[in-house]
N, C-alpha and C positions, 0 to 999 in steps of 0.2 A: 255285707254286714259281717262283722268279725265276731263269731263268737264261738270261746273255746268251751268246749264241754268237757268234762272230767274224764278219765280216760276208763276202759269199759270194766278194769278191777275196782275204780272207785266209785264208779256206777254199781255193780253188783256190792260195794260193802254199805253203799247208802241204802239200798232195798232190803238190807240182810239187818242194821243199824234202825230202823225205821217201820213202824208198823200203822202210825194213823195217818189216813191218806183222807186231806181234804178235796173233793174232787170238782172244781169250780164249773160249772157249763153241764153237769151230768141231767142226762137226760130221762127222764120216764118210761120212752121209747126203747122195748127190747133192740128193734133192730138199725138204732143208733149207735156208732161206735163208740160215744162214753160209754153207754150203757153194757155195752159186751166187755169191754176193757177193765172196766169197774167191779164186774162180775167173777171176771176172768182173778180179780186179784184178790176179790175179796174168798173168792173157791181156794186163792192161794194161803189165806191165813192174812188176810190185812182188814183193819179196821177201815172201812170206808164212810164219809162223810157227805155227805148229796150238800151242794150248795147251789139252788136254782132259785132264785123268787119267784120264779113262774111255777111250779110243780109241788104240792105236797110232800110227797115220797117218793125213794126212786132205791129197787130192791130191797125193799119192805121198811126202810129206812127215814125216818122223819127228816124232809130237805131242811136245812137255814136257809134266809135270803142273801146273808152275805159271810164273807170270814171270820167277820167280828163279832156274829150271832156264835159261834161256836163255844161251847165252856170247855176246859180243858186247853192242852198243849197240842198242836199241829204237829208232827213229824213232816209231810210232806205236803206243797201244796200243788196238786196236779189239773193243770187247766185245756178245760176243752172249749176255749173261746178262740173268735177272732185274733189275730197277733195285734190289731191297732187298741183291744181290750188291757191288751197285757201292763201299761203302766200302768194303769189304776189298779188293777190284781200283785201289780209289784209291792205297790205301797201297803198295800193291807196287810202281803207276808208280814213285810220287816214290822207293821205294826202292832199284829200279833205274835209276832217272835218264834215263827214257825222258822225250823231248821233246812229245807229244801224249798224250789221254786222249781217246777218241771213243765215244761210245757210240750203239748203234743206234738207229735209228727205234720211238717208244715206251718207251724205257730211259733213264731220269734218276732223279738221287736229289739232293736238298740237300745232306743232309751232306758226299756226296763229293764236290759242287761246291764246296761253301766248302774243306774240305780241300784242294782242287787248286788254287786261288786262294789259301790261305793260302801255298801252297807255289811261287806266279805259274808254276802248270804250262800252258801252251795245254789249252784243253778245248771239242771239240764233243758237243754230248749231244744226243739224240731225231733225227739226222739220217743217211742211210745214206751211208757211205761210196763206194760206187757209184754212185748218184744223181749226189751231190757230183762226184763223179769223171766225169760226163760231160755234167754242167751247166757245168765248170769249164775244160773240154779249150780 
């Protein structure tokens, strides 16, 4: 699979550009790695967004079931699902007119890539957004 990712100055000026973090698959569980990541960013000064239909709240924060549940504008949309989830999580970006599409470390899918590029949406895929975020500082 081909997919190119923005290069790691344009990665740090999307995180510096960027403060509401929709965070798709986040989990309730501390010691899941949405949930520390999530943490980890919102300790950084980011708005974070819980999007789980399964979970009420996640870091004291009222979840949505889905994108489209959110009022307001997306800056980013960061997913901790399966990659075979990922076209259906593609289409919701561009349908809520969020500015990024990032998916976690090991989560990429073709299709949604060219969909997000048909659509010239910004898109990082297979890299964690915390990493990013402290390689970047």
């Amino acid at each position: 699979m081909n997919i190119e990712n923005p290069s790691r100055e344009e990665i740090g000026k999307i995180l510096k550009e960027n403060n509401r973090i929709a965070v798709v698959g986040l989990s309730n569980n501390p010691n899941r790695t949405s949930y520390m990541v999530s943490q980890a960013m919102m300790d950084a000064g980011y708005e974070i967004i819980p999007v789980n239909p399964t979970i009420d709240e996640a870091l004291g924060i009222k979840a949505v079931d889905s994108l489209k549940d959110i009022e307001g504008h997306v800056d980013i949309v960061n997913v901790f699902r399966r990659s075979e989830y990922l076209p259906d999580i593609m289409k919701d970006t561009v349908d809520i007119d969020a500015d990024v599409f990032w998916s976690q470390l090991g989560v990429m899918n073709a299709e949604a890539y060219e969909y997000g590029k048909k659509h010239n949406l910004k898109m990082v895929m297979d890299r964690c957004i915390k990493v990013e975020h402290a390689m970047t500082k």
